[in-house]
C-alpha positions as CSV (number, residue, x, y, z in Angstrom):
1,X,158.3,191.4,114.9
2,X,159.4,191.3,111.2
3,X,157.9,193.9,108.1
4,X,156.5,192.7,105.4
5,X,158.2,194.2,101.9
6,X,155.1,194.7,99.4
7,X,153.4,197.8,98.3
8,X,150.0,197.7,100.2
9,X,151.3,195.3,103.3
10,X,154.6,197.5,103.7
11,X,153.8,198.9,107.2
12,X,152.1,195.3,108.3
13,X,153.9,193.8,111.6
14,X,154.0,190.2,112.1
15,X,153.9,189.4,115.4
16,X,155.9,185.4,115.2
17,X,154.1,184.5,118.1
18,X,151.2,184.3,116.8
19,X,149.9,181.7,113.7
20,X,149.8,184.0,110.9
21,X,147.3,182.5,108.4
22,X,149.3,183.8,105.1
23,X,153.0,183.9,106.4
24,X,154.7,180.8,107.8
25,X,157.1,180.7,110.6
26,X,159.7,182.4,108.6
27,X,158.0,185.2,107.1
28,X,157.4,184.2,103.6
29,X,153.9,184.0,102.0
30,X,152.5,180.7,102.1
31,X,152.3,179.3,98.8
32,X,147.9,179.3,98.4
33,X,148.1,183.4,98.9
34,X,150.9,184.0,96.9
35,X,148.7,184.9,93.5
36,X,146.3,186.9,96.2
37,X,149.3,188.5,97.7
38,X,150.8,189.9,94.3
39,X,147.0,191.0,93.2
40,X,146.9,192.8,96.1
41,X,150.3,194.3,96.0
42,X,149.5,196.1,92.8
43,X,147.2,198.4,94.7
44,X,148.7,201.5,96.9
45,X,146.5,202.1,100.3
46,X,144.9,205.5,98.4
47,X,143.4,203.0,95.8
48,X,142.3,200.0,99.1
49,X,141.0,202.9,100.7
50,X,138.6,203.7,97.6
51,X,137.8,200.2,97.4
52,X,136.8,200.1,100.8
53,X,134.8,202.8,100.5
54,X,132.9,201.2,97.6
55,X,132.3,198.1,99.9
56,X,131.2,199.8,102.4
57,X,128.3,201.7,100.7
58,X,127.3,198.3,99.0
59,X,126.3,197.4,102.4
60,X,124.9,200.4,103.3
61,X,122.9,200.6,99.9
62,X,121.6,196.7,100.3
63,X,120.9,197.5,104.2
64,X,123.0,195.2,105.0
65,X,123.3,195.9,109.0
66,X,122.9,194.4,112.8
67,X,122.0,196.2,116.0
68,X,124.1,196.2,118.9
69,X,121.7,195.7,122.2
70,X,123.5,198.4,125.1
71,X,122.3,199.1,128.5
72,X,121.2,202.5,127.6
73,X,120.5,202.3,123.6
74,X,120.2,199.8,120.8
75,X,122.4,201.0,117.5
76,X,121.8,200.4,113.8
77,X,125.6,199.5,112.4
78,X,126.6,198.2,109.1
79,X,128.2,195.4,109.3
80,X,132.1,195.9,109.2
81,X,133.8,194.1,106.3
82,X,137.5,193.2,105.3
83,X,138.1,193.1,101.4
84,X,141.4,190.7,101.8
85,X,139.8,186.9,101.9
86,X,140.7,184.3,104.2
87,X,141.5,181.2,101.9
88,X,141.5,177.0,103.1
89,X,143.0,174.7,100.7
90,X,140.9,171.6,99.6
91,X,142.6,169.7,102.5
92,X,141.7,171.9,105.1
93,X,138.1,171.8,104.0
94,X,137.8,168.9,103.9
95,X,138.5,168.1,107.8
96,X,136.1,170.8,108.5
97,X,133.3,169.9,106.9
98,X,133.1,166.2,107.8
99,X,133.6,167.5,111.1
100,X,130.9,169.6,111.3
101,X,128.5,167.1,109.6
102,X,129.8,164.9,112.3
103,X,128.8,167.0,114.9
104,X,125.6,168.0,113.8
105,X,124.3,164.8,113.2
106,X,125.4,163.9,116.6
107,X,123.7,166.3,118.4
108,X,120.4,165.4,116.6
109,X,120.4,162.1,117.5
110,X,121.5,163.4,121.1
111,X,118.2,165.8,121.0
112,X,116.1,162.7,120.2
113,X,117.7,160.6,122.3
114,X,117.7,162.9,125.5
115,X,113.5,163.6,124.7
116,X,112.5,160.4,124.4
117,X,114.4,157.1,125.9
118,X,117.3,159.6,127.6
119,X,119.6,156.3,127.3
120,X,123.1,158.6,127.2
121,X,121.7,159.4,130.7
122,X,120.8,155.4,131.9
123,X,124.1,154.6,130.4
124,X,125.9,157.5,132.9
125,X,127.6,159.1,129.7
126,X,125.7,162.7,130.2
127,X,124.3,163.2,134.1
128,X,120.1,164.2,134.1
129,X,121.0,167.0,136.4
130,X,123.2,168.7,133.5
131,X,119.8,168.4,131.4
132,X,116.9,169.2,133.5
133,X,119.0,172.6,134.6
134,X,119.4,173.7,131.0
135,X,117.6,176.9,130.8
136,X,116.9,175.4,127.5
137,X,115.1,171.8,128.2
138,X,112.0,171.9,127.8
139,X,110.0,169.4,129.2
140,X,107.0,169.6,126.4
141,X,109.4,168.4,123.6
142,X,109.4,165.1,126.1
143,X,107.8,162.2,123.5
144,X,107.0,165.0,121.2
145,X,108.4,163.4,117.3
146,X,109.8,166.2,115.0
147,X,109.0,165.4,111.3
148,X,111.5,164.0,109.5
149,X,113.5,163.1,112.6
150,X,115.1,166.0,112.5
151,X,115.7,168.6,115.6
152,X,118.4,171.0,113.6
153,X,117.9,171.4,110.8
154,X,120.4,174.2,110.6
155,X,124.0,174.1,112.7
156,X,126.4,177.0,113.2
157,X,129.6,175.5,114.5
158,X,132.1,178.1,115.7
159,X,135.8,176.6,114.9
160,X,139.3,178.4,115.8
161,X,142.7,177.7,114.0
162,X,145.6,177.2,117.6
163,X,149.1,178.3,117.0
164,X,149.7,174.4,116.8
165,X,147.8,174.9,113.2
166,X,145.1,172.4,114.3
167,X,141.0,173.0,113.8
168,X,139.2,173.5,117.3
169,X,135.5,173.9,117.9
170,X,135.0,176.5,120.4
171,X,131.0,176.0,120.6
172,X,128.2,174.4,119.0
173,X,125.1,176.9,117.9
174,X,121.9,175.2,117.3
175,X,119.1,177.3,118.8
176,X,119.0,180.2,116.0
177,X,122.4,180.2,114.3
178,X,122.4,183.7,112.7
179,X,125.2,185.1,110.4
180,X,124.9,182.9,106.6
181,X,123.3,185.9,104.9
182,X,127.2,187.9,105.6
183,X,128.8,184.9,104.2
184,X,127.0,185.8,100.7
185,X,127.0,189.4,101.0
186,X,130.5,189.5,102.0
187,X,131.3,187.6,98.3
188,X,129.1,190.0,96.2
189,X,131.0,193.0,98.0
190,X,134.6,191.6,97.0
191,X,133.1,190.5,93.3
192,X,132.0,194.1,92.9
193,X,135.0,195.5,94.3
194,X,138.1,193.7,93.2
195,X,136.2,191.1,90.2
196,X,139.6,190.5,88.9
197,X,140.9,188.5,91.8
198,X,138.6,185.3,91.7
199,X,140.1,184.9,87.5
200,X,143.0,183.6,89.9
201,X,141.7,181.1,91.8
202,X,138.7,178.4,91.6
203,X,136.9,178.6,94.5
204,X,133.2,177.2,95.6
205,X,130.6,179.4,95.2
206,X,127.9,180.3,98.3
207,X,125.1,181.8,96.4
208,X,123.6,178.0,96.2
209,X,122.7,178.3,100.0
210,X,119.1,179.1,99.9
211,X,118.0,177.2,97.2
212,X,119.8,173.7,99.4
213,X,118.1,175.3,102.5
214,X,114.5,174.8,100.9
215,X,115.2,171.9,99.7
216,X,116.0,170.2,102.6
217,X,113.4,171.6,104.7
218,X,111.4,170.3,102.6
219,X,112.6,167.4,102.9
220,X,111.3,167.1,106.7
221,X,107.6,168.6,105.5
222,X,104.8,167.1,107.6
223,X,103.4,163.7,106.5
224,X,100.4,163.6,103.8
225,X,101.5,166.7,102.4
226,X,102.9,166.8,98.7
227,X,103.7,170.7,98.2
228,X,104.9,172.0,101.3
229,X,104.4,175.8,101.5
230,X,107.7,177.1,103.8
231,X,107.4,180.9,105.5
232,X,110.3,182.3,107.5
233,X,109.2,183.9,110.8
234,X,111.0,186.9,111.9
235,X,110.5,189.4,115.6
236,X,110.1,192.0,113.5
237,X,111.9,194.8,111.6
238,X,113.6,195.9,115.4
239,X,115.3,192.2,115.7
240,X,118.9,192.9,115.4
241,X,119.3,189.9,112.7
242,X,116.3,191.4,110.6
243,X,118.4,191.6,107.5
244,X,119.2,188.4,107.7
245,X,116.0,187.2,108.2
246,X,114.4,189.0,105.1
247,X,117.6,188.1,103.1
248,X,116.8,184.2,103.6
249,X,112.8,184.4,102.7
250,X,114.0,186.7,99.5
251,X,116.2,183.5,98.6
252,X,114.7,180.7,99.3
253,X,111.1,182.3,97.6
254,X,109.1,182.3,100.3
255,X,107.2,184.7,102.2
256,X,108.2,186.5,105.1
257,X,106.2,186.8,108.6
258,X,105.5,188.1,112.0
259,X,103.5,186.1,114.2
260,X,100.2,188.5,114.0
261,X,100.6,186.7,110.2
262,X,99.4,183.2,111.4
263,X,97.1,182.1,113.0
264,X,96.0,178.0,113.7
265,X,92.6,176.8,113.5
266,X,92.2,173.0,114.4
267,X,95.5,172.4,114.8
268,X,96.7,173.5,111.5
269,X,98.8,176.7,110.6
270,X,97.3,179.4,108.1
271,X,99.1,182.7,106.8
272,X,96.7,185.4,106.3
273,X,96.7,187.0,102.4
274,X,94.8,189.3,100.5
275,X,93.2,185.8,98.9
276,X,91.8,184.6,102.5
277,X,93.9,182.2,104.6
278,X,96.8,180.0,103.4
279,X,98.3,176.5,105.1
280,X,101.7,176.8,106.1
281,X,103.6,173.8,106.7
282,X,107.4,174.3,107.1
283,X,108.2,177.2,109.7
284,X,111.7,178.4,109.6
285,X,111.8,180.2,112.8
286,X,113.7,182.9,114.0
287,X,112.2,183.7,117.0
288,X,113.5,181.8,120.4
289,X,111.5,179.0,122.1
290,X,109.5,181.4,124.9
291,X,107.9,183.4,123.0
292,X,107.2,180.7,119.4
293,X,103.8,180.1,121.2
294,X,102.1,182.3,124.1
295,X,99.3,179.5,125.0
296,X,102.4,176.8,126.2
297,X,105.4,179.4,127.3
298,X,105.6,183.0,127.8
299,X,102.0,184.0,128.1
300,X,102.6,187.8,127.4
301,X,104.3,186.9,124.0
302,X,103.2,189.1,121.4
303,X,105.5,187.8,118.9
304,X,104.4,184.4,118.7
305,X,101.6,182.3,117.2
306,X,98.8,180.8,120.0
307,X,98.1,177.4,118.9
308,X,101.3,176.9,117.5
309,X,103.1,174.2,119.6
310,X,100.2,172.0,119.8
311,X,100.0,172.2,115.5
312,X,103.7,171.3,116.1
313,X,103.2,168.1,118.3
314,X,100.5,167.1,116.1
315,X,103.1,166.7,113.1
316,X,100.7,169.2,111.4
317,X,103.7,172.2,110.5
318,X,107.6,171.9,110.9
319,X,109.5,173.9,113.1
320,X,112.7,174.6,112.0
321,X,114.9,174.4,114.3
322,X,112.6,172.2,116.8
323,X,112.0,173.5,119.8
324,X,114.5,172.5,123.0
325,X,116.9,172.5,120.8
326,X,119.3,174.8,122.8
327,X,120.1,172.4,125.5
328,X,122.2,170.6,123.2
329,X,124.6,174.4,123.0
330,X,124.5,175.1,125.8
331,X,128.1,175.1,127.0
332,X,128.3,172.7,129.8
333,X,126.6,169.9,127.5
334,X,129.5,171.3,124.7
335,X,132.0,169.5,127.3
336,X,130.5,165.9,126.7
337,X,130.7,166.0,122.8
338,X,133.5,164.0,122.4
339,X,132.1,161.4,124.4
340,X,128.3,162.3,122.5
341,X,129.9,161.8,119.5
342,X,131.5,158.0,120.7
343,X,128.2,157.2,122.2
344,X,125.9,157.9,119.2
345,X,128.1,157.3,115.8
346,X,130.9,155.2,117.6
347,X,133.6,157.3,116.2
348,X,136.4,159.6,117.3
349,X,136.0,163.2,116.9
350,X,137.2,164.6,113.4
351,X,137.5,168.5,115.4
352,X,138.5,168.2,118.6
353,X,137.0,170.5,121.6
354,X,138.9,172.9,123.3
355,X,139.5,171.7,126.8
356,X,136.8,172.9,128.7
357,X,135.9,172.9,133.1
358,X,132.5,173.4,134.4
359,X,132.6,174.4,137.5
360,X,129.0,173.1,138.4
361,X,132.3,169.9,139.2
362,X,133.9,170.7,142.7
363,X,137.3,170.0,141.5
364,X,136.9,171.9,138.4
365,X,135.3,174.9,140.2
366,X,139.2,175.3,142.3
367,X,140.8,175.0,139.6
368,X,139.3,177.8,137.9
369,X,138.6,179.9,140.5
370,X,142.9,179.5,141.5
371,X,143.5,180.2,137.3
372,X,141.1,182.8,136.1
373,X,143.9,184.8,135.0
374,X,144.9,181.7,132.6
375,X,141.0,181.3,131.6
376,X,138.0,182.3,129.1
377,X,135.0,182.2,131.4
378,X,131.8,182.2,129.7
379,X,127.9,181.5,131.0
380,X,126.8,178.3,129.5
381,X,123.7,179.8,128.1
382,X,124.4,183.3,126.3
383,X,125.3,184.3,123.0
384,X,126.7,187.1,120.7
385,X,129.9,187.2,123.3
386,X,128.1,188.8,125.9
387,X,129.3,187.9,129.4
388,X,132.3,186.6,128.4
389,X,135.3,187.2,130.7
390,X,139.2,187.0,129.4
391,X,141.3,186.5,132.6
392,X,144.5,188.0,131.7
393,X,142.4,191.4,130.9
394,X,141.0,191.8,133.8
395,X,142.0,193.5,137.2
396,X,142.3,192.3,140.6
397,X,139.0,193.5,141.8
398,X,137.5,192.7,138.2
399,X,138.7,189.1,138.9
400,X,137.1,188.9,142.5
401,X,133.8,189.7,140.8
402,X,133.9,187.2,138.3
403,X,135.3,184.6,141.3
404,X,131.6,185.9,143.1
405,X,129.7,185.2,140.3
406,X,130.8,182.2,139.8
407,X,130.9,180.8,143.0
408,X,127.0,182.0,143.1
409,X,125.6,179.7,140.4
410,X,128.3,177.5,139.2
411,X,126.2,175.7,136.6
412,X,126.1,179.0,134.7
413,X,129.5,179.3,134.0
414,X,132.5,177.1,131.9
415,X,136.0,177.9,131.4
416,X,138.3,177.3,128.7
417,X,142.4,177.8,128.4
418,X,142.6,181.1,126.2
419,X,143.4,179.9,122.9
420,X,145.6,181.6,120.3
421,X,143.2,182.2,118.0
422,X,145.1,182.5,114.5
423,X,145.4,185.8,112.4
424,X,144.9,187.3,109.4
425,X,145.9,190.8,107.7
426,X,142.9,193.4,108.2
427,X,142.7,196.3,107.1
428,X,142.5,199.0,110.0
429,X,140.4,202.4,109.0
430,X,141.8,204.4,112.0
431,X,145.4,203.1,111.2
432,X,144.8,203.0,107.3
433,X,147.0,200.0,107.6
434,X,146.7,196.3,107.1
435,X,147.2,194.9,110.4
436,X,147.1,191.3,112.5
437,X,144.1,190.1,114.0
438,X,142.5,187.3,114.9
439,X,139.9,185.3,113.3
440,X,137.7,182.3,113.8
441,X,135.3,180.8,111.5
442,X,131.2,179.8,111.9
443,X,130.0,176.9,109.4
444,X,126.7,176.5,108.3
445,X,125.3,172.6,107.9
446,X,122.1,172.0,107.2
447,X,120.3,168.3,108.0
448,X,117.3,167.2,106.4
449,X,115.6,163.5,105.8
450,X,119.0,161.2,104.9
451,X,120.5,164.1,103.3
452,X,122.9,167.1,104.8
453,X,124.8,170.1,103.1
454,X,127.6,172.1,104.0
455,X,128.2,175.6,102.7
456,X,131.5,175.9,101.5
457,X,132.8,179.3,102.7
458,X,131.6,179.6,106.0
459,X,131.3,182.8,108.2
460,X,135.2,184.1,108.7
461,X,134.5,186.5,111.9
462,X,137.3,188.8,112.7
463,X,138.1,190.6,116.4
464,X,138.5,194.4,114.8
465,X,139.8,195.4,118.0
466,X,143.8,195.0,118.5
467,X,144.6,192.0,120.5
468,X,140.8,191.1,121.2
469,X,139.7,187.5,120.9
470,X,136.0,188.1,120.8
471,X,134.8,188.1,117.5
472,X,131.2,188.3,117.8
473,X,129.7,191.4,115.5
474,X,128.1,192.6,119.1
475,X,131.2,193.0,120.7
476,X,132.7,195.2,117.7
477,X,133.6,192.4,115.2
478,X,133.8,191.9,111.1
479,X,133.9,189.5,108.7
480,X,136.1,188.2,106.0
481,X,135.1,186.6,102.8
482,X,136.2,183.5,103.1
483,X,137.0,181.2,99.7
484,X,137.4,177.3,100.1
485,X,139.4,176.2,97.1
486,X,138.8,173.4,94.8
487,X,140.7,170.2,94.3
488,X,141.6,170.5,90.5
């Protein structure tokens, strides 16, 4: 471990085993964070703990928060945030984005493909069994045509930086992907707190989210209509992504509602108003498939709209994203993606997967269950980190549990090397030090009719805990603003 000579980073240890996003392999400051490095330098930790102070009630004073679901109690926590940015050069962008554009538009044509001629699965590339046992096919978006073509609209792509310095996606969120709303609060905190820092560098803005959202969406508006009128649908104020939710319809202009908001009356959507009832035909939902519509899923549903689906199959209103779309993240499917990807666009992967075994495959099943110390196990079909199991963490007996689980359902569960996820100075409030840890990084690309954007900053997600590779905001993570440069 080497120190770090500079006024605020003077106690910071860098461990030179691990891929240190600002410092190469010899301990100097890589040349894109040098002007950020010296900026930062100028400030003592009394004057970085003011500043994080200041950032903190920002978010408290916008609401800015999540809940963390326990077994015993739900908590209300503002969202933790790092005022030192994360920074990808031109270059680096550049791979990432076409790569997630890659992969979104591969799993679309993958969801239409799978719901309607299912020729991936004639041609032996993606086995029927894998499909049908999603928890997340579901067999009334069979033949069903989403307007536009499109089934998501909006893509959160998780993607890791390996101590060999190369891009990884670790999974593909398409169901819900939650977390864009941090990405542009996280840049209003640092522009209040430390303004003087972006004089330095020219870097993309993120504010311009919202206003592409819309216009994509309605891009995909039912046909015959000419002014589409968008809502978002949220759970309610108790959802743990409620900010976000609210955040988004403040944005994009449009209003929004809960499900006892809507109602359908022959087969067209209406929002009740003070005015008497008003059609709705672009849905962004934020509410998950069994419970968008108690007359076709989860009958007791009181979050959801009767009448809803069949509008939907119709073509009468947009959902956005379609229904079923989770089958395509769901993590065994995540292991065919290089092979999706060759099958629909005929082109190599521009992000490579991490190597991944399901052990719904004999062979794969020993090998994990003779390596779980050298593995990541996760369920194929949760989210927020939950369930996730590191190997080398656990115990003996903690293994043999995870070995019983698995061996019980085997399609439930994938496992993955566990990857050096690269680091990033963070500043620590017990410590009151800047310290290394590590980081991964969530994109947002949205699809619409012959048109896609990419917001340029992304979601940097950072495992607060010392040593922890989970850095999912329910498991105790924070976020980064994170600044793609421009090529000038």
């Amino acid at each position: 471990m080497t120190n770090i000579e500079n006024k605020i980073f003077s106690s910071y240890q860098r461990d030179s085993q691990l891929y240190d996003e600002i410092f190469d392999e010899e301990g100097a400051i890589k040349q894109v964070y040098q002007k950020l490095f010296n900026l930062y330098g100028e400030h003592s930790i009394e004057d970085y703990v003011k500043l994080n102070s200041k950032a903190k009630s920002s978010f408290f004073n916008q609401g800015i928060t999540f809940q963390v679901y326990g077994d015993k109690e739900t908590k209300e926590k503002i969202f933790p945030f790092d005022l030192f940015p994360r920074i990808i050069d031109p270059e680096e962008w550049e791979i990432i984005e076409k790569g997630s554009i890659q992969r979104s538009k591969a799993l679309n044509l993958f969801l239409w493909d799978i719901y309607h001629d299912k020729n991936i699965i004639r041609d032996g590339i993606v086995p029927m069994d894998l499909i049908s046992s999603s928890a997340n096919y579901l067999d009334q978006m069979n033949g069903v045509d989403p307007p536009g073509g499109i089934y998501n609209h909006i893509s959160g792509i998780d993607v890791i930086k390996h101590k060999d310095g190369k891009y990884y996606v670790l999974e593909d969120n398409i169901r819900c992907p939650s977390g864009v709303s941090y990405v542009i609060c996280n840049r209003t905190a640092l522009k209040r707190a430390l303004f003087g820092v972006f004089n330095h560098y020219q870097t993309y803005s993120v504010t311009n989210y919202a206003e592409n959202l819309l216009d994509l969406l309605e891009s995909v508006k039912p046909q015959g209509v000419d002014i589409p009128n968008c809502v978002v649908i949220t759970p309610g104020m108790y959802n743990s992504a409620f900010y976000e939710h609210s955040y988004l319809a403040k944005t994009m202009g449009v209003e929004l509602v809960e499900g006892r908001d809507l109602f359908v009356e022959n087969d067209f959507v209406y929002m009740k108003t003070i005015k008497g009832p008003v059609k709705v035909d672009i849905i962004y939902r934020r509410i998950d498939d069994q419970f968008l519509d108690p007359l076709e899923f989860k009958s007791d549903s009181a979050i959801g709209v009767p009448g809803l689906f069949a509008a939907y199959k119709k073509g009468n209103v947009t959902l956005a994203n379609a229904p079923g779309t989770g089958v395509a993240d769901d993590k065994a499917v995540y292991t065919y993606m290089p092979q999706i990807i060759k099958y629909y666009l005929d082109e190599e992967p521009i992000l490579n997967n991490v190597h991944t075994y399901h052990c719904s495959r004999p062979e794969e099943l020993k090998y994990v269950l003779d390596h779980i110390h050298e593995l990541v196990i996760k369920p194929v079909d949760e989210a927020g980190g939950y369930g996730i199991s590191i190997g080398n963490r656990l115990s003996t007996s903690e293994i043999e549990l995870v070995k019983e689980q698995i061996i019980e359902s085997p399609r439930k569960y994938v496992a993955q090397p566990i990857m050096s996820l690269s680091v990033h100075p963070t500043y620590i409030d017990e410590t009151e030090e800047f310290e290394q840890r590590h980081v991964d990084l969530r994109t947002f690309t949205v699809l619409g009719k012959d048109k896609e954007f990419v917001l340029k900053g992304g979601l940097t997600r950072v495992a607060l805990q010392k040593g922890n590779l989970i850095v999912n905001s329910s498991q105790g993570g924070g976020s980064k603003d994170t600044w793609v440069l421009k090529n000038i």
